[in-house]
MDTraj code that builds the backbone (N, CA, C; nanometers):
import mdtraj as md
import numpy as np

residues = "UNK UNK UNK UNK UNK UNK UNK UNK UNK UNK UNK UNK UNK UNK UNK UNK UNK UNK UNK UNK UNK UNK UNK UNK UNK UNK UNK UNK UNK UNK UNK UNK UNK UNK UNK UNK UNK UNK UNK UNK UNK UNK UNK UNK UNK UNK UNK UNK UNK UNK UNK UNK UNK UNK UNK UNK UNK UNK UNK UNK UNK UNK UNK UNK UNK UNK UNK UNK UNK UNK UNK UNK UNK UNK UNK UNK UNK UNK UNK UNK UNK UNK UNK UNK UNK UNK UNK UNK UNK UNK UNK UNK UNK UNK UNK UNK UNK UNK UNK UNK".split()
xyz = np.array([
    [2.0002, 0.5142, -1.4279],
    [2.0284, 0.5861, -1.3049],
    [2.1793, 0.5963, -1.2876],
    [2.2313, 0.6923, -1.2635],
    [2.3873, 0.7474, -1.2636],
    [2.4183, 0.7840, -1.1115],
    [2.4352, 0.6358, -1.0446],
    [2.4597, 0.6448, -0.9076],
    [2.5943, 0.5493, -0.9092],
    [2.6340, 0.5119, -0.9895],
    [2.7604, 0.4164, -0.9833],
    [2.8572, 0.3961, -0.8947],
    [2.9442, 0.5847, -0.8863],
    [3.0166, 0.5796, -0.7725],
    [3.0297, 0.7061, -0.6842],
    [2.8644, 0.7119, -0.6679],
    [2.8382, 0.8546, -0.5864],
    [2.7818, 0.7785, -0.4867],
    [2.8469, 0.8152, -0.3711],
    [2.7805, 0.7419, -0.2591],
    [2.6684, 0.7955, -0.1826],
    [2.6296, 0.6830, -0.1631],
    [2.4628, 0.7149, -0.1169],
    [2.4478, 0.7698, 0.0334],
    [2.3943, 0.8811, 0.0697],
    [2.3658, 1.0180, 0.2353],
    [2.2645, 0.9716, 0.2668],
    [2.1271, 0.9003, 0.1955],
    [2.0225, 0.9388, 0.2595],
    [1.9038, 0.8809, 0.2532],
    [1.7963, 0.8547, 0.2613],
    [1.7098, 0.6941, 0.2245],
    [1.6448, 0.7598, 0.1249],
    [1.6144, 0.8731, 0.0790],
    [1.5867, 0.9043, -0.0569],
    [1.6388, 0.8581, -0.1437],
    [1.7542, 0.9199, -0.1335],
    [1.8822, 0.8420, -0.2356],
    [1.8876, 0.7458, -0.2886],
    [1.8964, 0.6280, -0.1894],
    [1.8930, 0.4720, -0.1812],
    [1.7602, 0.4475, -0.2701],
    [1.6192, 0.5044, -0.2113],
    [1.4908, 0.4579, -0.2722],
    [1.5316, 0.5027, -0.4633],
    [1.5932, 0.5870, -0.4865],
    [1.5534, 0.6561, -0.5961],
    [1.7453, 0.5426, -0.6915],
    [1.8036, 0.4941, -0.6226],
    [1.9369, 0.4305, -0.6824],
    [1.8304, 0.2578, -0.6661],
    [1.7312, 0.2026, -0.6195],
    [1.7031, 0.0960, -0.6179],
    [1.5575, 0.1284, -0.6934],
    [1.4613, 0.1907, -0.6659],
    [1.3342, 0.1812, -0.7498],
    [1.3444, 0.3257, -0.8524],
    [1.4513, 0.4114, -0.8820],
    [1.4222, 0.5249, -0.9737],
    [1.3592, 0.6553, -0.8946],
    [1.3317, 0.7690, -0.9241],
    [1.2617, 0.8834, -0.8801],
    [1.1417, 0.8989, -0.9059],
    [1.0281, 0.9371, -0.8069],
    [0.9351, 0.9454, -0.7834],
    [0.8476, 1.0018, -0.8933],
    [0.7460, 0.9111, -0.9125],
    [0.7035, 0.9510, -1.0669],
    [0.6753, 0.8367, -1.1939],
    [0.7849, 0.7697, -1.1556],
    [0.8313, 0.6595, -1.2443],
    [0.8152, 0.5359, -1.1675],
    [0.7554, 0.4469, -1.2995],
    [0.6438, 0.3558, -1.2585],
    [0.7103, 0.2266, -1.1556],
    [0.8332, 0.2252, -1.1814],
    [0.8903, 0.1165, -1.0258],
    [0.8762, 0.1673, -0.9188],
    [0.8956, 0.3413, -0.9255],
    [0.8967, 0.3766, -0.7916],
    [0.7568, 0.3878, -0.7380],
    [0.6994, 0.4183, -0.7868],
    [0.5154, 0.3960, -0.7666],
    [0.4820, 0.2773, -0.7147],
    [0.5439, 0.1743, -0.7904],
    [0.4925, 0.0136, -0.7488],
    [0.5428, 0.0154, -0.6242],
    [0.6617, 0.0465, -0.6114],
    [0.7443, 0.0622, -0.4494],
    [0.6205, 0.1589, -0.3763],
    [0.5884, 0.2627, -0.3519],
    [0.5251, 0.3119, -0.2682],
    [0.4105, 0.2531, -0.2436],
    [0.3359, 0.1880, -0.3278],
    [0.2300, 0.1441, -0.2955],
    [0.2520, -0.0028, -0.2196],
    [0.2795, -0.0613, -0.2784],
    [0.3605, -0.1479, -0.1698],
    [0.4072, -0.1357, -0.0393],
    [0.4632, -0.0236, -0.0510],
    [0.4753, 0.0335, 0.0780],
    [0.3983, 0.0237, 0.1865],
    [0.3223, 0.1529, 0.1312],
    [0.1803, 0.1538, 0.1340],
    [0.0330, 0.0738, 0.2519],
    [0.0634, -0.0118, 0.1466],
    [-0.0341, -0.1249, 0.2303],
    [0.0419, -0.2103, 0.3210],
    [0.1727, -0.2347, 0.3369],
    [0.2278, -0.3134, 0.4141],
    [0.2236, -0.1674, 0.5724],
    [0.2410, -0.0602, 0.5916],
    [0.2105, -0.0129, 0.6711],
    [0.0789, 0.0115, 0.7452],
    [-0.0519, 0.0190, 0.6222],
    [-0.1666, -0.0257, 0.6632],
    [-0.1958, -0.1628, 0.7137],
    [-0.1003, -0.2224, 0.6949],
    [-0.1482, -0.3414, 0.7406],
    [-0.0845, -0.3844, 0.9047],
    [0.0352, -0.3661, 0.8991],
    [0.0884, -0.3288, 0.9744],
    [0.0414, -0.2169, 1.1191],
    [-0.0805, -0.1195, 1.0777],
    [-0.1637, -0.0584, 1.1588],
    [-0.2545, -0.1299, 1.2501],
    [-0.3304, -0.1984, 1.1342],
    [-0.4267, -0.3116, 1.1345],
    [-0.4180, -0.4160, 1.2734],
    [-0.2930, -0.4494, 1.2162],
    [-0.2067, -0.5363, 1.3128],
    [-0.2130, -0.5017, 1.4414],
    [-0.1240, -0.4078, 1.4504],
    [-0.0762, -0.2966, 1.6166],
    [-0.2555, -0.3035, 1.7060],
    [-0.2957, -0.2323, 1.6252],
    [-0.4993, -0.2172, 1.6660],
    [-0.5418, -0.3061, 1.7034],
    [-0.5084, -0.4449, 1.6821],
    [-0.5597, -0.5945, 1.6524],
    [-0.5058, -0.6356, 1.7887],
    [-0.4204, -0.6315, 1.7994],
    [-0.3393, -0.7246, 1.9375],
    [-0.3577, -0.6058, 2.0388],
    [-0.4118, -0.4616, 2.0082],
    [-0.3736, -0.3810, 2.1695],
    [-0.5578, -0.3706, 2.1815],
    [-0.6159, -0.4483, 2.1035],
    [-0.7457, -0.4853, 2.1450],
    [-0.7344, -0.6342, 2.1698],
    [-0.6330, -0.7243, 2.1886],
    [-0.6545, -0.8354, 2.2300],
    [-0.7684, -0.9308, 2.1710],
    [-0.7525, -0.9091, 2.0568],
    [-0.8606, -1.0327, 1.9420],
    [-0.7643, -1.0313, 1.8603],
    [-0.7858, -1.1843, 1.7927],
    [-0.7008, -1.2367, 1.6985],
    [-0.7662, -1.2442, 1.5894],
    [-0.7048, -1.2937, 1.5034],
    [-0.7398, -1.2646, 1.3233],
    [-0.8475, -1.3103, 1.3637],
    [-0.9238, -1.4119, 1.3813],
    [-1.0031, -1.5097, 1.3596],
    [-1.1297, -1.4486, 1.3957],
    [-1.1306, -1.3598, 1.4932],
    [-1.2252, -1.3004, 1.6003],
    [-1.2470, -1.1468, 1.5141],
    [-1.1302, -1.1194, 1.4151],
    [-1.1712, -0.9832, 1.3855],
    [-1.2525, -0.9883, 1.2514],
    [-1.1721, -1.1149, 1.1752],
    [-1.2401, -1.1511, 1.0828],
    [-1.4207, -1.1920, 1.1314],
    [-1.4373, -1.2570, 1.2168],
    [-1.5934, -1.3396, 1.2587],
    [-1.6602, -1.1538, 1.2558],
    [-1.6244, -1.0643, 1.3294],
    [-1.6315, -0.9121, 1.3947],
    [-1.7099, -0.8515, 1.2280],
    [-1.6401, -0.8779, 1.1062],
    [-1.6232, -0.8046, 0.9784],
    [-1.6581, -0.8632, 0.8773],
    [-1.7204, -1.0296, 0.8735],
    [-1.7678, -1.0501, 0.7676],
    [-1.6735, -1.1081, 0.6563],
    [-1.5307, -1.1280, 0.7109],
    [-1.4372, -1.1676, 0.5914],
    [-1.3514, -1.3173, 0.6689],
    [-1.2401, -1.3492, 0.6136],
    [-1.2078, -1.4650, 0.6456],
    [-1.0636, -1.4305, 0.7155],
    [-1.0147, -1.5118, 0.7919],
    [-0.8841, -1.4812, 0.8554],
    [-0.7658, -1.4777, 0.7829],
    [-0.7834, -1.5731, 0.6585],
    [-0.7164, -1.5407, 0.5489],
    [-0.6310, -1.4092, 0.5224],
    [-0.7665, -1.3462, 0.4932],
    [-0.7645, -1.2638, 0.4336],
    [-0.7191, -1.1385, 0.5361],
    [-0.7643, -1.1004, 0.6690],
    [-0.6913, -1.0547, 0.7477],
    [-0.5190, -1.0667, 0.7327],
    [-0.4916, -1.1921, 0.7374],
    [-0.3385, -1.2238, 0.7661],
    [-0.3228, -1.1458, 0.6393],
    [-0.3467, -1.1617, 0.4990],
    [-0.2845, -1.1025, 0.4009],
    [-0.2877, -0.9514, 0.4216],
    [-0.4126, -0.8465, 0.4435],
    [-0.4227, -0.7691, 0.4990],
    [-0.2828, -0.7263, 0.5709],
    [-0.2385, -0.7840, 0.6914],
    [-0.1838, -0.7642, 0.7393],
    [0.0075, -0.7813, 0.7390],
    [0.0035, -0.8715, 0.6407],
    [0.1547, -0.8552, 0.5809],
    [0.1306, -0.7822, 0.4723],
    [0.0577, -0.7049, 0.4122],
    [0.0840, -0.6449, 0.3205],
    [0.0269, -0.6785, 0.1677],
    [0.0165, -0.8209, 0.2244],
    [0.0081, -0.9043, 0.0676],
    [-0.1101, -0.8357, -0.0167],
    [-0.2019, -0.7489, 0.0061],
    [-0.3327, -0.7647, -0.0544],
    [-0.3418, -0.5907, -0.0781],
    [-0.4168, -0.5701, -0.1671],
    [-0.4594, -0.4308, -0.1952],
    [-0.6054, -0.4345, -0.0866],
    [-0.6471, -0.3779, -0.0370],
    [-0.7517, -0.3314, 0.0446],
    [-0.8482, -0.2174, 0.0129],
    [-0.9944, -0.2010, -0.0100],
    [-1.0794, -0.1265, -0.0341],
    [-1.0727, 0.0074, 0.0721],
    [-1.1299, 0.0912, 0.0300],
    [-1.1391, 0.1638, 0.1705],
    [-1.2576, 0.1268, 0.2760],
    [-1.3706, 0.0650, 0.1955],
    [-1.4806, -0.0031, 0.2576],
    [-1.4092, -0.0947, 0.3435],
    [-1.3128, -0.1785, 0.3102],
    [-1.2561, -0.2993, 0.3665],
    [-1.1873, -0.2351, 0.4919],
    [-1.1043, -0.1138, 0.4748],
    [-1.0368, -0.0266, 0.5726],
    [-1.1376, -0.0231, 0.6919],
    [-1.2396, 0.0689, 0.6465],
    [-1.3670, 0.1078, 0.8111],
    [-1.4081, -0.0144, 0.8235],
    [-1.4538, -0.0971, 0.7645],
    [-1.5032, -0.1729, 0.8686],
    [-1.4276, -0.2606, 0.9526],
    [-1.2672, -0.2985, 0.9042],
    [-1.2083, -0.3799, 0.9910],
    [-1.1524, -0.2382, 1.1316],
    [-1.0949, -0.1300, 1.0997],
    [-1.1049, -0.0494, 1.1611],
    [-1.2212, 0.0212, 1.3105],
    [-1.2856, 0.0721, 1.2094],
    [-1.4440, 0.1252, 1.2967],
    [-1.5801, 0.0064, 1.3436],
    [-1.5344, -0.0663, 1.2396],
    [-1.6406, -0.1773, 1.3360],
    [-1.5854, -0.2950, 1.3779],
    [-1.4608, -0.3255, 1.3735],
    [-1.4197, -0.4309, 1.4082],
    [-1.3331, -0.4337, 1.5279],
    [-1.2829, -0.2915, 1.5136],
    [-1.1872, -0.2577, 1.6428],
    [-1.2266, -0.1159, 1.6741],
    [-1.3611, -0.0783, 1.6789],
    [-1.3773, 0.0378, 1.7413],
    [-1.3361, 0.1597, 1.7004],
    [-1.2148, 0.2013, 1.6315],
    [-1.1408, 0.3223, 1.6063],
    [-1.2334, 0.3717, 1.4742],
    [-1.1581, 0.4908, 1.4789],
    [-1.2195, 0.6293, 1.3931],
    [-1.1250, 0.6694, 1.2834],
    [-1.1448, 0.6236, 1.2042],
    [-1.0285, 0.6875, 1.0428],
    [-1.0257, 0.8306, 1.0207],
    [-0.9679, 0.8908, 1.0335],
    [-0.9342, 1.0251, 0.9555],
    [-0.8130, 1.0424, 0.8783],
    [-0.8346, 1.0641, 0.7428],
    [-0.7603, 1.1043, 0.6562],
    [-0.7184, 1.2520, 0.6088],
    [-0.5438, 1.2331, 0.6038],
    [-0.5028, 1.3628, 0.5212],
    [-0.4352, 1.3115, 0.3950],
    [-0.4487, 1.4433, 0.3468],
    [-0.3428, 1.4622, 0.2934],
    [-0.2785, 1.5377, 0.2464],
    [-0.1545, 1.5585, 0.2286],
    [-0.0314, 1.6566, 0.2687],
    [0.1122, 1.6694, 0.1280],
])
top = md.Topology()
chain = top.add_chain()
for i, resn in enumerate(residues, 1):
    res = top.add_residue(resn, chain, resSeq=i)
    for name in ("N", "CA", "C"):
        top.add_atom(name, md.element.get_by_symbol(name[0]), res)
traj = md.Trajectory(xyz[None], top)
C-alpha cells in the first residue's frame, strides 16, 4: 500500500492504508468484524430499551448468557436463525433486510 506520505482526508482512506481495499482478504476480515460487532451492538440497544438483561433474554431464547454477552461484543459469528429468535422472539421486533 503506497500511502507513506500522502495524507490521509477520509475514513475510507484510513480503512484501505490499515486493512487494504475492499476486496482483499484483510479488508473482508475487517468488515465482517465489523459487521457483527454492530449487530451486536443492535442486540444490545433492543436489550436494555426492553429492560431485560442477558440472563432473561437468554432464559426468553433457549441459549446461555454467555453467549448473549459474546453476541453482543461482537466476539461471535451469529446464525441468522440465532438473529430472529433473539430479535423476534426474544425482544419482540421484526427483521427486515436490504440490500444495497
Amino acid at each position: 500500500m503506497e500511502t507513506k506520505d500522502k495524507k490521509i482526508t477520509n475514513f475510507n482512506e484510513l480503512l484501505e492504508k490499515k486493512y487494504g481495499k475492499m476486496g482483499e482478504t484483510e479488508r473482508i476480515n475487517f468488515e465482517i468484524k465489523a459487521k457483527a460487532f454492530a449487530i451486536g451492538e443492535l442486540i444490545k440497544m433492543e436489550r436494555k430499551s426492553a429492560h431485560i438483561t442477558q440472563q432473561q433474554l437468554a432464559d426468553k431464547t433457549g441459549t446461555k448468557k454467555s453467549f448473549i454477552s459474546r453476541i453482543e461484543n461482537g466476539h461471535t459469528d451469529i446464525q441468522l436463525s440465532t438473529l430472529y429468535r433473539l430479535l423476534e422472539i426474544g425482544l419482540g421486533k421484526k427483521i427486515s433486510i436490504s440490500i444495497g
